[in-house]
LUMVOBA-131971 format. One record per residue (C-alpha): residue number from 1; x, y, z. Coordinates in nm, 2 decimals, padded with zeros to 4 digits. Example, Ala and Ser with C-alpha at 12.3 -4.5 7.8 and 13.67 -1.06 7.14 Angstrom:
<r pos="1" u="01.23" v="-00.45" w="00.78"/>
<r pos="2" u="01.37" v="-00.11" w="00.71"/>
This chain:
<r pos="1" u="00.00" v="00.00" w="00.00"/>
<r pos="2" u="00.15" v="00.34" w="-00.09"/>
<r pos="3" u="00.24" v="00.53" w="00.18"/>
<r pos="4" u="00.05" v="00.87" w="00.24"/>
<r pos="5" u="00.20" v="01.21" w="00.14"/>
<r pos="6" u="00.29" v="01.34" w="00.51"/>
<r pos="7" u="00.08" v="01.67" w="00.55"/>
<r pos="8" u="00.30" v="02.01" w="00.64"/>
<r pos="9" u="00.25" v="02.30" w="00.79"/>
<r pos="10" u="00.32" v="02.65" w="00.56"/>
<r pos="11" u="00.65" v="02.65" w="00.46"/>
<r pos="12" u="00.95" v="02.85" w="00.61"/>
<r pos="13" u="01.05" v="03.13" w="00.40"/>
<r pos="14" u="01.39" v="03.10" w="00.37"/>
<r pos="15" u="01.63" v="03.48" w="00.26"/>
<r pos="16" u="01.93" v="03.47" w="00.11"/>
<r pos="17" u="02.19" v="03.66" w="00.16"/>
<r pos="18" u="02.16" v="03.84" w="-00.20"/>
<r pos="19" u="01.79" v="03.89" w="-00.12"/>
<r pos="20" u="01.88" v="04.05" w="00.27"/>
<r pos="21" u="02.16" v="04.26" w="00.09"/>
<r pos="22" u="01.91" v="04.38" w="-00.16"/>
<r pos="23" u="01.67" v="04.47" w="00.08"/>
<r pos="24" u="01.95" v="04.67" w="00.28"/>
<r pos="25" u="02.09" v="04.85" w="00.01"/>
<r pos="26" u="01.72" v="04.89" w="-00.13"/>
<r pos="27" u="01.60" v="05.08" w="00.22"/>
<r pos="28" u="01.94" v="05.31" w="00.18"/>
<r pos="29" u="01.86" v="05.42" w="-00.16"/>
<r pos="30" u="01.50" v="05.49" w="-00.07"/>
<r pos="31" u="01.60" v="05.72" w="00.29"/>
<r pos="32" u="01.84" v="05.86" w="00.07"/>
<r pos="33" u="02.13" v="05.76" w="00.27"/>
<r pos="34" u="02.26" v="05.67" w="-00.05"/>
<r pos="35" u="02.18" v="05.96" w="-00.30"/>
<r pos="36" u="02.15" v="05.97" w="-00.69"/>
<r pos="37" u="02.47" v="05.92" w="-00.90"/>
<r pos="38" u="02.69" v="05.78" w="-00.59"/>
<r pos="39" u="02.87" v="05.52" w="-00.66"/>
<r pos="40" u="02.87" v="05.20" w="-00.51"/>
<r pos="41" u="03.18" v="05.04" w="-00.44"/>
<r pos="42" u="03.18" v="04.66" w="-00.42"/>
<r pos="43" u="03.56" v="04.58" w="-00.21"/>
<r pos="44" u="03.40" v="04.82" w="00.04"/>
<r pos="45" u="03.02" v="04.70" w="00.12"/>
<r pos="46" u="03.16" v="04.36" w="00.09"/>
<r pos="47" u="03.39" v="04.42" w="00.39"/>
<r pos="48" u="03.11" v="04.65" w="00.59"/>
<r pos="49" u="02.86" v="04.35" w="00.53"/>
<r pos="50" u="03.07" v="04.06" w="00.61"/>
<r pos="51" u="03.04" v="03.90" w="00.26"/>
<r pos="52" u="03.24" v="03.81" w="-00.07"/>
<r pos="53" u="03.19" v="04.06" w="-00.31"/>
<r pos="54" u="02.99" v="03.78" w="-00.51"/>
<r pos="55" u="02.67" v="03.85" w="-00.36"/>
<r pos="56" u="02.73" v="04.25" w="-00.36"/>
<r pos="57" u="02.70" v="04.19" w="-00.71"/>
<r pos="58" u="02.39" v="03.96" w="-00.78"/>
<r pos="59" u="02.23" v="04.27" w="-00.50"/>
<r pos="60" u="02.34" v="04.49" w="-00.74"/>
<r pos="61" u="02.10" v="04.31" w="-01.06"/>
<r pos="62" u="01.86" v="04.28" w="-00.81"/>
<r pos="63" u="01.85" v="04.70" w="-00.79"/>
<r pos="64" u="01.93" v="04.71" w="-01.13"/>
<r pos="65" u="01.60" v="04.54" w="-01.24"/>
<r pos="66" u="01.41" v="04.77" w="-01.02"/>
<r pos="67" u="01.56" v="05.06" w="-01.15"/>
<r pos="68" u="01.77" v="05.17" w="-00.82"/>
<r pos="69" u="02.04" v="05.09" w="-00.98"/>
<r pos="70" u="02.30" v="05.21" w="-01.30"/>
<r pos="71" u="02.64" v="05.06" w="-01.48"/>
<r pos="72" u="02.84" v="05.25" w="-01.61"/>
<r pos="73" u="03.17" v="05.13" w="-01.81"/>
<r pos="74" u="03.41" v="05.34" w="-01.63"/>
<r pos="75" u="03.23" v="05.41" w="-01.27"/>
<r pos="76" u="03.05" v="05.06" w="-01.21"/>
<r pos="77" u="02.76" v="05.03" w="-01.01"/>
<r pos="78" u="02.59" v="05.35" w="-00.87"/>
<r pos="79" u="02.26" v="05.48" w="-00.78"/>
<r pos="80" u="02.04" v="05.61" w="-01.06"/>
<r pos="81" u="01.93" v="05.92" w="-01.07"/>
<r pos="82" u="01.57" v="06.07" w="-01.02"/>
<r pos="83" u="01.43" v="06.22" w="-01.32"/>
<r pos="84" u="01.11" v="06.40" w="-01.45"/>
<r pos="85" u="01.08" v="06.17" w="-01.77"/>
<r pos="86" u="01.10" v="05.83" w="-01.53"/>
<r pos="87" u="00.85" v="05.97" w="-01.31"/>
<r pos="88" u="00.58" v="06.10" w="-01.60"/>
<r pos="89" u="00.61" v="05.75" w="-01.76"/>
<r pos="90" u="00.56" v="05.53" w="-01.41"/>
<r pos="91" u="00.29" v="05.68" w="-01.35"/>
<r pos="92" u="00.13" v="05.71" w="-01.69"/>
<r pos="93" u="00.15" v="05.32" w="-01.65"/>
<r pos="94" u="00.02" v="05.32" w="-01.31"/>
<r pos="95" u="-00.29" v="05.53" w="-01.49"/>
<r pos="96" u="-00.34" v="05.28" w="-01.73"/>
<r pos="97" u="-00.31" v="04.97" w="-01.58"/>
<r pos="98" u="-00.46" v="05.05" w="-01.22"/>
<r pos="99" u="-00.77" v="05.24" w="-01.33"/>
<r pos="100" u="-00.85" v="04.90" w="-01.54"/>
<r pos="101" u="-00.75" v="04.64" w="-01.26"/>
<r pos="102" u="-01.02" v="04.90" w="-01.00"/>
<r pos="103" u="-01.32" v="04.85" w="-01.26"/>
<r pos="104" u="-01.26" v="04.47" w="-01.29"/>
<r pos="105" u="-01.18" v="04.39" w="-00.95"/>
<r pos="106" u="-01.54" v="04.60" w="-00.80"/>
<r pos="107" u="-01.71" v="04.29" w="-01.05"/>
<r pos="108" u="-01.53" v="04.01" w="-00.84"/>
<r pos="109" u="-01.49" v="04.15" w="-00.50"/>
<r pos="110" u="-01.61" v="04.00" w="-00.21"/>
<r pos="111" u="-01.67" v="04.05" w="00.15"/>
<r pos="112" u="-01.33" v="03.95" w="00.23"/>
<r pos="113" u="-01.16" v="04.15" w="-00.04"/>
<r pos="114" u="-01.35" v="04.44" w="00.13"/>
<r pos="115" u="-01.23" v="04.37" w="00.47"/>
<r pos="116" u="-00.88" v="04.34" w="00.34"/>
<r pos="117" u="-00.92" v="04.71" w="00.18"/>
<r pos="118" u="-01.03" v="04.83" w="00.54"/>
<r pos="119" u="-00.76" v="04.67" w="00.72"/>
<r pos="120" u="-00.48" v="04.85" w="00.48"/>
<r pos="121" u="-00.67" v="05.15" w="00.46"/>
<r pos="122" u="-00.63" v="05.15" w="00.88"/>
<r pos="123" u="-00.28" v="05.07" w="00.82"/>
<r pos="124" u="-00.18" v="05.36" w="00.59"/>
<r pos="125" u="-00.41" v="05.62" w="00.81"/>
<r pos="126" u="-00.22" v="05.48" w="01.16"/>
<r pos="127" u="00.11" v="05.54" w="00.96"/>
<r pos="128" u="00.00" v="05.90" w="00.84"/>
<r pos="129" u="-00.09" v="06.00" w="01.22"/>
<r pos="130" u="00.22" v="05.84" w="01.34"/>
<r pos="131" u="00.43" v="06.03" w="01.08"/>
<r pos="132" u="00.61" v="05.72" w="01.00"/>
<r pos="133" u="00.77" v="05.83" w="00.65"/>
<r pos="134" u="00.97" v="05.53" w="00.62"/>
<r pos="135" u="00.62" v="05.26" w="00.60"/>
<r pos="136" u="00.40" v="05.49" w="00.41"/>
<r pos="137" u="00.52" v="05.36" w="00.06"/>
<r pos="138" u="00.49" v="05.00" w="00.13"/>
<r pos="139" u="00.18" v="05.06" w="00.30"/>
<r pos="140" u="00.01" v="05.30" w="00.04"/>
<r pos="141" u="00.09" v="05.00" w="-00.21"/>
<r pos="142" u="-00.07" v="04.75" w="-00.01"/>
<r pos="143" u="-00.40" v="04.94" w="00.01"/>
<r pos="144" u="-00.38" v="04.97" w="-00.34"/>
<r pos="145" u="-00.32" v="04.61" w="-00.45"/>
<r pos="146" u="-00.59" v="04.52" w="-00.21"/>
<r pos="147" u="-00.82" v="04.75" w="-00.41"/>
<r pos="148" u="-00.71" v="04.53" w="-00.76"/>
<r pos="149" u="-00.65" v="04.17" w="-00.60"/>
<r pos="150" u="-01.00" v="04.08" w="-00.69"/>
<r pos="151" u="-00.94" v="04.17" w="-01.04"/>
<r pos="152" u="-00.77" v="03.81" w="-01.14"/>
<r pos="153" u="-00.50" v="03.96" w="-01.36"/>
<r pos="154" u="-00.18" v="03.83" w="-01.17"/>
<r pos="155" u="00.01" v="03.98" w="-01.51"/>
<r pos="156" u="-00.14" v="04.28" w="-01.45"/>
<r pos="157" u="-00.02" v="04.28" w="-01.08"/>
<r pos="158" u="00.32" v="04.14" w="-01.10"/>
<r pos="159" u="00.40" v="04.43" w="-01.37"/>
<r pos="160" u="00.25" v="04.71" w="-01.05"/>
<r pos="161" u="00.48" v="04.55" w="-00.81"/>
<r pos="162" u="00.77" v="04.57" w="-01.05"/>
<r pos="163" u="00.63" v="04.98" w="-01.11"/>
<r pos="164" u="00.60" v="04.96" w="-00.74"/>
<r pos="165" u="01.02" v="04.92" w="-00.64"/>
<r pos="166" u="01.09" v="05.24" w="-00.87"/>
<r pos="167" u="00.80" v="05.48" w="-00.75"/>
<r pos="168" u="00.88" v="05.44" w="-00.42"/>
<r pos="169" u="01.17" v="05.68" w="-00.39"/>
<r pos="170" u="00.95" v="05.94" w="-00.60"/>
<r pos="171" u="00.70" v="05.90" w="-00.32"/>
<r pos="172" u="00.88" v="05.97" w="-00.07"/>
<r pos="173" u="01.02" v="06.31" w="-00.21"/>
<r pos="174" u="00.73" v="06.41" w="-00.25"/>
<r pos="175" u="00.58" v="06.31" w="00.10"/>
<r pos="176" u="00.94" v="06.50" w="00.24"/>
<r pos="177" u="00.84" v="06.81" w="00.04"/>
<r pos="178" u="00.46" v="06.87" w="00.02"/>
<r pos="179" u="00.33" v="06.81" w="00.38"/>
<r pos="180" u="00.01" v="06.86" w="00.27"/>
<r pos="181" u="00.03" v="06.54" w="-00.02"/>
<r pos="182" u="-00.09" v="06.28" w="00.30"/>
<r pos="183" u="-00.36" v="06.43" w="00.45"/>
<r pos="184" u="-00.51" v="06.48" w="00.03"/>
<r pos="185" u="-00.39" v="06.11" w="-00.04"/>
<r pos="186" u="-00.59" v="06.04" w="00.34"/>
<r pos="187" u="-00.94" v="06.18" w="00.18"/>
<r pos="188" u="-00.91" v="06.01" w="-00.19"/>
<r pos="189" u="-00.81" v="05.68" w="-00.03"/>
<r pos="190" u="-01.17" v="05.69" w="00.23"/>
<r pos="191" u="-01.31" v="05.80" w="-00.15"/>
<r pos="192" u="-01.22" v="05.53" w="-00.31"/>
<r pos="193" u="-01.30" v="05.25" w="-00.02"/>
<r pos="194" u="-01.60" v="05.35" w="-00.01"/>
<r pos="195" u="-01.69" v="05.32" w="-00.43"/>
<r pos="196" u="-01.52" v="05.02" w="-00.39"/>
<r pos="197" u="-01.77" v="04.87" w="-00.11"/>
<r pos="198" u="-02.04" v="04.96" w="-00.26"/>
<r pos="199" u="-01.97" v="04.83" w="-00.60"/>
<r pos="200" u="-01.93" v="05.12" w="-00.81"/>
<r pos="201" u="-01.69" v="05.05" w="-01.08"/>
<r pos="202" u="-01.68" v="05.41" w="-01.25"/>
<r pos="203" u="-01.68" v="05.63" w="-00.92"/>
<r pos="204" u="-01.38" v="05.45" w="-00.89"/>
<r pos="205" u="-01.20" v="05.43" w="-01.15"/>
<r pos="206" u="-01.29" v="05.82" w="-01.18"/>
<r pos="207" u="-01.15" v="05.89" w="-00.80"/>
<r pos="208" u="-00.84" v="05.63" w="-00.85"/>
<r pos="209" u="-00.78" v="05.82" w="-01.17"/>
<r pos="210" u="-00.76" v="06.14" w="-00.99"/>
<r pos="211" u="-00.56" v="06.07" w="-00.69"/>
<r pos="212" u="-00.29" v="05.93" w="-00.92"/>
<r pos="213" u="-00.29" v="06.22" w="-01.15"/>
<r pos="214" u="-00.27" v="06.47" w="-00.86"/>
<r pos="215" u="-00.02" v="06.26" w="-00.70"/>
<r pos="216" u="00.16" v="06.29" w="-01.08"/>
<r pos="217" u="00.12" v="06.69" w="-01.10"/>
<r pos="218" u="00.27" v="06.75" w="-00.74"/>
<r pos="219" u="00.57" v="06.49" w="-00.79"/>
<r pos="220" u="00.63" v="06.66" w="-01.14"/>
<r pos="221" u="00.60" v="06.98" w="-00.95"/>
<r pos="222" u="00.86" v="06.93" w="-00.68"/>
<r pos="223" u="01.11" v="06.76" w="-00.93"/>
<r pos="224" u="01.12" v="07.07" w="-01.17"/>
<r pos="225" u="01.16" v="07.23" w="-00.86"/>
<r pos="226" u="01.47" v="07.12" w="-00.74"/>
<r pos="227" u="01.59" v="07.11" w="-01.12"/>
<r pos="228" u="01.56" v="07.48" w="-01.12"/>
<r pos="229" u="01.76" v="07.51" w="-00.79"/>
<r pos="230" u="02.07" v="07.26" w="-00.90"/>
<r pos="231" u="02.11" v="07.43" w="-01.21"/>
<r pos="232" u="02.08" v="07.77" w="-01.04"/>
């Protein structure tokens, strides 16, 4: 008689050290501990993190395929640089694709998809109050993925998390500079719960459309800013 498949709890998740490097030089980038154009030097985060300069390097592709980090021939690896074209095409993308995944995911949503959006709403309102800068991005995603989950395009959402890792930064400059961007992100977000429980697809979209555009206008707004004063 064949033996039984043994049942197992959920698995451990297991990081590697390429992943944990990632993630530290990742958090850096986004604080702006590590600012645009600095290079990164491989001998000397090798020796700081206790590692062969082997896994600096696969952290590196990591950041590279998220768009935190550059190559260049002569410097190597350093930080890319913020700029106003990157920023106008992320979230022309996030306009596209998210305003879609709202619509279809209001058709499919359920009770629990609904109490999911609550929860992460509560989470990126506790963080506003608390001032915690440093959560808000990963946060403010999660509420917004739980607002598309529903929407059975796992494409769809993979290519928003991907979008996800290179807005972050551009959030967060804008969070540093407009103290007034939360507490207007705070009133769209209760907005668009709201359409979202009660099943309307185009008050929706039309809010989500919005708050990303006005989010768009004030990041544009701040980068020319501080274009103006570096060149000055």
């Amino acid at each position: 008689m064949p033996k039984s498949s043994p049942s197992f709890s959920d698995p451990i998740q297991k990081t590697s050290v390429v992943d944990t490097l990632a993630g530290k030089l990742r958090e850096r980038i986004l604080k702006n501990e590590l600012r645009a154009g600095e290079p990164l030097r491989q001998e000397a985060l090798a020796e700081a993190y206790g590692v062969s300069r082997m896994p600096i390097r696969e952290a590196f592709r990591q950041l590279e395929a998220e768009g935190l980090v550059e190559f260049h021939p002569h410097r190597g690896a350093v930080v890319s640089a913020m700029s106003i074209e990157e920023a106008e095409e992320l979230f022309d993308l996030r306009l596209a694709i998210e305003t879609d995944l709202i619509q279809r995911a209001i058709e499919n949503a359920t009770e629990q998809d609904k109490n999911t959006a609550r929860a992460a709403l509560k989470a990126v309102q506790d963080a506003y109050s608390s001032g915690d800068e440093e959560h808000w991005g990963a946060l403010n995603w999660a509420f917004h993925k739980s607002l598309y989950t529903a929407s059975a395009r796992p494409r769809s959402l993979a290519l928003l998390d991907g979008l996800n890792a290179n807005i972050d930064r551009y959030v967060r400059l804008q969070l540093s500079l407009e103290r007034s961007a939360p507490d207007r992100a705070n009133i769209e977000h209760d907005q668009m719960l709201q359409a979202f429980t009660s099943g309307n697809g185009e008050e929706a979209r039309s809010i989500l459309q919005q708050h990303i555009q006005d989010a768009r206008s004030s990041l544009l707004a701040a980068l020319r800013e501080r274009q103006v004063l570096a060149d000055a």
